[in-house]
N, C-alpha and C positions, 0 to 999 in steps of 0.2 A: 380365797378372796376372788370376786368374779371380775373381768374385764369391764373397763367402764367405758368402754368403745363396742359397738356390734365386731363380730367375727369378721364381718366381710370387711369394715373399715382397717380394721387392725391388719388384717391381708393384707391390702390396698398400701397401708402405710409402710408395712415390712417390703413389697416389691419394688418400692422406691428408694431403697436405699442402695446405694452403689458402694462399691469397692476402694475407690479411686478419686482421689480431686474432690475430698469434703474438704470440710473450710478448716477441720485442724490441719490434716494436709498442706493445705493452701496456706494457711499461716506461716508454716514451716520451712516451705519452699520459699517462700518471699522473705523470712528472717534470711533462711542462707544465701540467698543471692545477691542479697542487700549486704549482708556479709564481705560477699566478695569470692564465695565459694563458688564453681563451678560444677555438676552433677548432672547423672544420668536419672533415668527415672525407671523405676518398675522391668529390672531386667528380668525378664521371665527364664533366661540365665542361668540365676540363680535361687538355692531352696528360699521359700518366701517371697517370693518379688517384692523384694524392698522397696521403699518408696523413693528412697534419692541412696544413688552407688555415688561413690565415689572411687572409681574405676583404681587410679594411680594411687593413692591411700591402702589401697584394699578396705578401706571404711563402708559401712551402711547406718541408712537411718531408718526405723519404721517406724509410724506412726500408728500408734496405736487407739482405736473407742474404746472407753473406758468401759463401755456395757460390753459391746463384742468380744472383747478379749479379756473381758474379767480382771480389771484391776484391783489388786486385794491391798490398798493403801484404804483402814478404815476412815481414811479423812473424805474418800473420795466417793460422792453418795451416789453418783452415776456407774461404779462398777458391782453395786449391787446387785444379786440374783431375780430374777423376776417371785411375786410369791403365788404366782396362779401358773396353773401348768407347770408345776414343777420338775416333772419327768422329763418331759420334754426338752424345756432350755437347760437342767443342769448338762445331758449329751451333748447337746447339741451344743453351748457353750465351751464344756468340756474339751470337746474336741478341734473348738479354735486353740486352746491353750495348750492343747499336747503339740498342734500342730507347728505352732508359734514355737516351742521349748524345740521342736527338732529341727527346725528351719535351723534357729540358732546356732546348735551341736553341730550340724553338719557342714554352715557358715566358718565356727568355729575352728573345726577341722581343716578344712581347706585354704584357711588362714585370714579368715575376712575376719573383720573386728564389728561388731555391731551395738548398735543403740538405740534403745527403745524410748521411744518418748510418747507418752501418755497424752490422751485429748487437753483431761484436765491442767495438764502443765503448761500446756500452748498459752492460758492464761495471765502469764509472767514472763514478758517478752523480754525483760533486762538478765532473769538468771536463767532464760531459756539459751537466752543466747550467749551466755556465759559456760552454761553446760555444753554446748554446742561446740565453741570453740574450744576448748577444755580436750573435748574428743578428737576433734579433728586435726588441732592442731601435736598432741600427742605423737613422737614418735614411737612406733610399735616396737614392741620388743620382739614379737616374733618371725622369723626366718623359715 
């Protein structure tokens, strides 16, 4: 199936996308603070630079694109694969998701507790933020 944007647009549109501070993001950040949670942002730290630490918790949040990082909830129709160029995005996809799985393991290990919250859930601000405090306010079992 071919592109239905020129190559150089679809370029164009890929080099604008940033890392950091999109609006699931943003959403996320202003449910917790509205909350009443207090947070770091983006310790480079730590594997993954999470999007909000919670330093004293040993908690993390990341927010995750639903396309970037491959959400396999089939309800969810933005973490579908692209179907042109397929070589290409399954790698390169690919390897957000392994990178994503080791962040976690190694978060894991050193006793951070983390949570991944999906674009498409930001959608649902009463059991987002339901799930949010659920986690946070969780005491850890581990030592």
């Amino acid at each position: 199936m071919a592109d239905k944007i020129s190559k150089e647009r679809r370029s164009e549109n890929m080099r604008r996308i940033r890392s950091k501070d999109m609006k699931p993001e943003m959403t996320v950040r202003r449910l917790v603070h509205g909350m009443g949670y207090r947070y770091r942002l983006h310790r480079k730290d730590l594997p993954g630079k999470p999007d909000l630490v919670f330093p004293s918790r040993r908690k993390v949040i990341f927010v995750h694109g639903c396309f970037w990082h491959q959400h396999d909830d089939p309800a969810c129709l933005d973490g579908r694969p692209p179907k042109s160029n397929t070589g290409y995005w399954y790698e390169k996809l690919q390897r957000n998701v392994e990178r994503d799985q080791d962040a976690q393991m190694r978060l894991a290990a050193d006793r951070w507790e983390s949570l991944v919250i999906w674009e498409c859930e930001t959608q649902d601000a009463q059991l987002l933020s339901r799930r949010i405090r659920t986690f946070l306010d969780n005491i850890s079992t581990r030592k």
